[in-house]
C-alpha positions in Angstrom: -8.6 94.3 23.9 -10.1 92.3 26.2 -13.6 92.4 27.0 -13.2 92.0 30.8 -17.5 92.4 31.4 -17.9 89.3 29.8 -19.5 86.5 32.7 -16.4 84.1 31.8 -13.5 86.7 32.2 -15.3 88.2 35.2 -15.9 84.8 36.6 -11.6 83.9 35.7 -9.3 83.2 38.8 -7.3 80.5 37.9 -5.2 80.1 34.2 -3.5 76.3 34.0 -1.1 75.5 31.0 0.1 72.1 29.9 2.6 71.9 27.4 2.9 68.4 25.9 5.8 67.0 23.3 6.7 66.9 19.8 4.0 66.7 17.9 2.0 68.0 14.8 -1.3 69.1 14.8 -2.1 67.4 11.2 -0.7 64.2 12.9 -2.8 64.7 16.1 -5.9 66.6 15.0 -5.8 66.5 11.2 -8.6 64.2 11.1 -10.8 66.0 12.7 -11.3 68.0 9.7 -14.0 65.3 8.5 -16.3 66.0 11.6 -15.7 69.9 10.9 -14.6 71.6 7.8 -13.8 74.5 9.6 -10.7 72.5 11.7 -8.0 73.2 8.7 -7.1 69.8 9.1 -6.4 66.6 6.0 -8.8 66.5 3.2 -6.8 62.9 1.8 -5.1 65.0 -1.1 -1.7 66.2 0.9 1.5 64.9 0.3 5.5 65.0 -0.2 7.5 63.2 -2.5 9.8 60.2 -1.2 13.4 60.2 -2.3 12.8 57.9 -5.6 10.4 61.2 -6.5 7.1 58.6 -5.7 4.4 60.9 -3.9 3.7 59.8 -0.3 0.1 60.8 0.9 -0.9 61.5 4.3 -2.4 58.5 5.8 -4.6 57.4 8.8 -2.6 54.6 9.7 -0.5 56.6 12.5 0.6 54.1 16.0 1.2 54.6 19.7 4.1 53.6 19.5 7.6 51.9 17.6 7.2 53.9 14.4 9.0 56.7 15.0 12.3 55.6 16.1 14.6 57.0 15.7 13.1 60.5 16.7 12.5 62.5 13.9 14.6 65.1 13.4 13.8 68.8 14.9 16.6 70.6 14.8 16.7 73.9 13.0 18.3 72.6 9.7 16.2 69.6 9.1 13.1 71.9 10.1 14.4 74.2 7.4 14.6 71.2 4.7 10.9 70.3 6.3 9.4 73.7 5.7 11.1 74.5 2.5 11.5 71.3 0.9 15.6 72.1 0.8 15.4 74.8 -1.3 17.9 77.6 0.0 18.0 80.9 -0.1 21.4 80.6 -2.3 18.8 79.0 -4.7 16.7 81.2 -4.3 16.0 84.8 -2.3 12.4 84.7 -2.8 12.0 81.2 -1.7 8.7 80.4 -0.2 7.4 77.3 2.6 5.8 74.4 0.4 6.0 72.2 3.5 7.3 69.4 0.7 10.8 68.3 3.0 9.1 66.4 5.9 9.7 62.2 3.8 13.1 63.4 2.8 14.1 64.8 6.2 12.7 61.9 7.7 14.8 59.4 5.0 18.1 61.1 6.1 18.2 59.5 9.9 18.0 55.7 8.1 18.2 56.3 4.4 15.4 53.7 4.2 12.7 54.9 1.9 9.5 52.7 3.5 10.5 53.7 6.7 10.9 57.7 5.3 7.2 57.7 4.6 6.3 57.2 8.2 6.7 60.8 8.9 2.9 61.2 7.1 1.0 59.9 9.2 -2.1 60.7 11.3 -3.9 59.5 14.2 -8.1 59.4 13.5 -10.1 60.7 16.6 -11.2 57.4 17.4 -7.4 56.8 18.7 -7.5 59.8 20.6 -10.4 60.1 22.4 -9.5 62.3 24.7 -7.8 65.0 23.0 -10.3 64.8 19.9 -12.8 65.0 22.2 -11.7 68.2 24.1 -10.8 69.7 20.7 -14.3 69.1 19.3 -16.1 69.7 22.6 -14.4 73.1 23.6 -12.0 75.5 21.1 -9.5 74.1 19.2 -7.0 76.4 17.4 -6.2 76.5 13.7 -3.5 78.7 13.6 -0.9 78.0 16.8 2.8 78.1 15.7 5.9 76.9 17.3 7.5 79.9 18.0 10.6 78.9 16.1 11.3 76.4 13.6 13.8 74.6 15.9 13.7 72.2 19.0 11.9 72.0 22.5 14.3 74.4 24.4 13.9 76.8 22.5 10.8 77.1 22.1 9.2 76.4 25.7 11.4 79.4 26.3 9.1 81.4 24.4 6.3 80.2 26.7 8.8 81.3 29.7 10.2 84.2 28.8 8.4 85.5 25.3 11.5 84.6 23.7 14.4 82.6 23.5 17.1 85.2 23.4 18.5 84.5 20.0 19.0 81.1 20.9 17.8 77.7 17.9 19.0 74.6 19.9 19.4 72.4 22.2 22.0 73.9 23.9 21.7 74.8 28.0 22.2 78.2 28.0 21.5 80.6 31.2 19.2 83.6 30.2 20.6 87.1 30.1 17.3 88.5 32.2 16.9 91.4 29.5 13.1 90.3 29.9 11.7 88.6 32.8 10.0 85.5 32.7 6.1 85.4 33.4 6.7 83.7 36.6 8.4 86.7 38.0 6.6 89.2 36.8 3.2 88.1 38.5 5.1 86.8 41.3 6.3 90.7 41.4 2.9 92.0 41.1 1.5 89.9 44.1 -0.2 87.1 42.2 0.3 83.7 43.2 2.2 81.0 40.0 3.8 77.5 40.1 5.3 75.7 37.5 4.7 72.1 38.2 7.6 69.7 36.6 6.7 65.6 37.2 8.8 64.8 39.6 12.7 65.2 40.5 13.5 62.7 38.2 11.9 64.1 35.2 12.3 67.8 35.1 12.8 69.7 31.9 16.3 71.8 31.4 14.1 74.7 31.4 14.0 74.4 35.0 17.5 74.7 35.3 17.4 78.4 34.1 14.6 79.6 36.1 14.9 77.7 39.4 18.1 79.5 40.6 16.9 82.4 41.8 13.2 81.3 42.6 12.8 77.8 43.7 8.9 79.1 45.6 8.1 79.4 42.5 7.8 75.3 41.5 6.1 72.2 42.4 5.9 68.7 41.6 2.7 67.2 39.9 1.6 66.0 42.9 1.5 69.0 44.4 -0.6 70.5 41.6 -2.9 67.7 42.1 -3.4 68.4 46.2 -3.5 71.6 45.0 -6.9 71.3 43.1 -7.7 69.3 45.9 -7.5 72.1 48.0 -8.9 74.6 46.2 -5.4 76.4 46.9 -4.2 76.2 42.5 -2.3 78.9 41.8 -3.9 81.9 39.6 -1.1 80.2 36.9 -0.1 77.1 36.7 1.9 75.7 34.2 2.2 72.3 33.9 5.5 69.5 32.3 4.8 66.1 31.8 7.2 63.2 32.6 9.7 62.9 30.2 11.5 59.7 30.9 10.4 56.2 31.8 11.8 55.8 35.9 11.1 54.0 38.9 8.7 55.6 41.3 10.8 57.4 44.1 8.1 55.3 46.4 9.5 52.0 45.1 5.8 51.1 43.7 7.1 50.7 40.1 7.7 52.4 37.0 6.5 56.0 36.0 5.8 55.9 32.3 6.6 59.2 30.3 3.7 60.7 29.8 5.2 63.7 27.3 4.1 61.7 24.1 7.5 62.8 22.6 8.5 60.4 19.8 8.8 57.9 20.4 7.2 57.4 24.2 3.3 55.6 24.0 1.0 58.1 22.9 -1.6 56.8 24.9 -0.1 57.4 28.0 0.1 61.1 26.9 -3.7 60.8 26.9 -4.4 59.2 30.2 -2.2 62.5 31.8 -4.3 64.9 29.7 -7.3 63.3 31.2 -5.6 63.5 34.7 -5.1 67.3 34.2 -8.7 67.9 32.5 -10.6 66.0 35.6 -8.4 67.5 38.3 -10.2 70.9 37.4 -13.4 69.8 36.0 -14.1 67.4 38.9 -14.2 69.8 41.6 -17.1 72.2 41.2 -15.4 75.5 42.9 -12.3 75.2 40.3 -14.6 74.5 37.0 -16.6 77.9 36.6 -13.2 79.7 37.5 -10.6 78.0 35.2 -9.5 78.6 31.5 -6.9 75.2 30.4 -4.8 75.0 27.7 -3.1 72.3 26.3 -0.4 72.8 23.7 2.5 71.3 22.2 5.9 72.7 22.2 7.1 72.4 18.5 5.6 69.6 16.2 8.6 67.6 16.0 9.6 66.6 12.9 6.1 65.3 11.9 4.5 66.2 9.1 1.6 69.5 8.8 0.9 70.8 5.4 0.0 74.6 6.8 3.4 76.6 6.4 4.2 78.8 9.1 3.5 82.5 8.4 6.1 85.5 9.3 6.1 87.4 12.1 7.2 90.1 14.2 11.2 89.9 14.4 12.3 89.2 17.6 15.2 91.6 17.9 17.6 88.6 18.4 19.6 87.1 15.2 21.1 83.3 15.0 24.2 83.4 13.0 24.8 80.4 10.6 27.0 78.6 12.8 23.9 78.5 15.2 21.6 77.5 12.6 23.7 75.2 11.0 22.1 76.8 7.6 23.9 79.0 5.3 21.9 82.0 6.5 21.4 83.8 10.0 17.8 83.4 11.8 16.2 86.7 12.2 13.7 85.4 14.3 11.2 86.7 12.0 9.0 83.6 11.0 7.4 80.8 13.5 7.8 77.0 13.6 5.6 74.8 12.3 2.0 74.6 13.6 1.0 72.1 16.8 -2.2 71.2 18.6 -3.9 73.6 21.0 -6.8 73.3 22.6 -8.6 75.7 25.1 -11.0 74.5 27.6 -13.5 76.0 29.7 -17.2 75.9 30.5 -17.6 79.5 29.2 -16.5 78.3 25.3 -19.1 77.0 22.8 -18.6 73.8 21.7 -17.2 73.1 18.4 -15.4 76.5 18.3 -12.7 76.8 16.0 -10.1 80.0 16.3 -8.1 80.7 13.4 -6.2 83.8 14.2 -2.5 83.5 14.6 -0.9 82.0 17.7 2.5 80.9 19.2 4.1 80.5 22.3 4.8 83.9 22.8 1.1 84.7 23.7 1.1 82.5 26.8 3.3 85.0 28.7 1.6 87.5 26.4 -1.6 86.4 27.7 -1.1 86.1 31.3 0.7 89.2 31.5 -1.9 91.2 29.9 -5.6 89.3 32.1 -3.4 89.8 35.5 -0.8 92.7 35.1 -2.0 94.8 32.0 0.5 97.1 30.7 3.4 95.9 30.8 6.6 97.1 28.5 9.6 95.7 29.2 8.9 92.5 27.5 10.4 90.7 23.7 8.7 92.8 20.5 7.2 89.3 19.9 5.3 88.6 22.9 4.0 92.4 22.6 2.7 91.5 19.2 1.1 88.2 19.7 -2.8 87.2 19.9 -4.3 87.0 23.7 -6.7 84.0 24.2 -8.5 84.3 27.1 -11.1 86.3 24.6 -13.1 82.9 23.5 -14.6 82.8 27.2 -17.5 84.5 25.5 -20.7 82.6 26.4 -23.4 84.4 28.4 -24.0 81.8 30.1 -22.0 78.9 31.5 -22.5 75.4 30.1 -24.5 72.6 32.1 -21.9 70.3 33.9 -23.5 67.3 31.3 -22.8 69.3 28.3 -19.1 69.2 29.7 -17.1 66.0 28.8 -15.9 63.9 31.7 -13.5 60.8 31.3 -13.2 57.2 33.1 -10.2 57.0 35.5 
């Protein structure tokens, strides 16, 4: 239950949300673990074997950009060999994640065993200053879980919607509106969202599904940004990076994704987070009133050594020809674990949450700080953790204990 008297939560007006791309958190924040002990992150001893049975260890010696190509794979049966280091349930019922599949997987897009051992690697903090720094400086999450162990569309559905309605893939599909996203349920109850995609030309196919009915309901970035400008943000935002590399629709060049999806420059992945970050913390009547989070969508196909726990069945079941595995998906354990940071002048710094999170407790959580009770949504989303509760500091930080980054 949330404590709604504490000075933070009574002070919240504005929630903002931006989901980044395929990454894990061992290979993003992992190494944080050596400023903190209490960030579950790489101690030096984790490892897979490679094909030849060699063990690969994790390693610091993670790039920008031009190692992972080709993509790793994410697709729900390479996330399976991943997770349980391809043993099957024909091998055996009882089988159990020993997150021991992730070199293998990675072998079986080249079948090149020096480039297989890629897929351990981590970035240290001192190449990610800005998201290491926010992670350290504000609340990072020990415990956030794709909501499936499958791919992107998936998945941000269960940011959407609270589920994905039984679906694993890649596939477009339109949703069959049993639940309605969290867009229209706050729309519905008189508060004011947007979901912001980049620009026209870099628009995720989650847009697809729930533009048609609702097109008020979207923006461009640029119109988030003039909307901190304003003071006019939405009470929640959520927020897509670019995805593609494209010429400016103003002719002034070329837009450079942003999404840090494999194998796009992770670098400009941190310039946007930055962008989003000093968009709110610059302007003085947004700051005190604003909780961020920044997430990744699944951890695509890089290697964590924390294996994804069980959870609430979804009431939805893949069938093997979905899965491409020889059993169905009950929908009944979560994807492997990604970075998530929340931000806000109300959290200590240094905190470190390790209850249990996935996508499903974004809707979850924005449905229960605006609307409250609320029933008609997926058995997941019902059960997941709320976050907005780690606003808990009496008193709000100084503006120089709050991080601030060069343009």
């Amino acid at each position: 239950m949330l404590n709604r008297t504490l000075p933070g939560i009574k002070q919240l007006q504005h929630v903002v949300v931006l989901m980044m791309e395929n990454r894990s958190f061992d290979h993003m924040l992992g190494a944080l673990h050596s400023d903190n002990p209490a960030i579950d992150g790489l101690t030096g001893n984790e490892f897979n074997l490679d094909t030849t049975g060699e063990p690969v260890k994790a390693a610091p010696d993670a790039e920008f950009q031009s190692q992972l190509d080709p993509d790793p794979d994410h697709h729900f049966p390479a996330v399976d060999l991943q997770i349980f280091g391809g043993v099957t349930t024909a091998q055996n019922p009882n089988r159990q994640p020993n997150m021991q599949g992730f070199v293998q997987s990675y072998f079986n897009q080249q079948h090149n065993v020096g480039h297989s051992h890629e897929i351990m690697n981590y970035f240290t903090a001192e190449k990610l200053p800005v998201l290491s720094t926010l992670a350290k400086q504000y609340a990072v999450f020990n415990r956030w879980f794709s909501s499936i162990p499958g791919p992107t569309l998936c998945n941000r559905a269960f940011a959407h919607y609270g589920t994905s309605f039984g679906q694993v893939s890649m596939d477009v599909f339109y949703w069959n509106k049993q639940y309605k996203s969290v867009y229209e349920r706050l729309a519905a109850a008189g508060y004011s969202t947007r979901l912001y995609y980049y620009d026209q030309a870099s628009s995720s196919l989650e847009v697809v599904n729930l533009l048609q009915n609702q097109p008020e309901l979207f923006g461009t970035f640029q119109d988030f940004e003039d909307a901190c400008s304003r003071n006019n943000l939405p009470q929640y935002s959520f927020i897509e990076p670019n995805y593609t590399d494209h010429d400016a629709p103003d002719g002034t060049g070329e837009l450079i994704a942003c999404d840090q999806h494999p194998d796009h420059d992770v670098r400009a992945g941190e310039q946007f987070i930055a962008t989003v970050y000093s968009a709110i913390r610059s302007n003085p009547k947004l700051w005190p009133n604003t909780a961020i989070l920044i997430v990744y969508d699944e951890h695509g196909g890089i290697y964590d050594h924390v294996p994804p726990p069980s959870c609430m069945p979804d009431g939805f079941v893949a069938q093997p020809a979905a899965t491409g595995t020889p059993d169905p998906f009950h929908f009944d354990r979560l994807g492997i674990r990604v970075p998530a940071v929340l931000i806000s002048p109300w959290i200590a710094p240094g905190t470190v949450i390790s209850e249990v999170f996935e996508h499903a407790s974004i809707p979850g959580t924005l449905t229960d700080f605006f609307i409250g009770a609320y029933e008609n949504r997926s058995p997941r989303e019902i059960a997941s953790n709320t976050f907005l509760g780690y606003l808990n500091q009496p008193t709000m930080r100084a503006d120089a204990d709050c991080p601030t980054f060069k343009k």
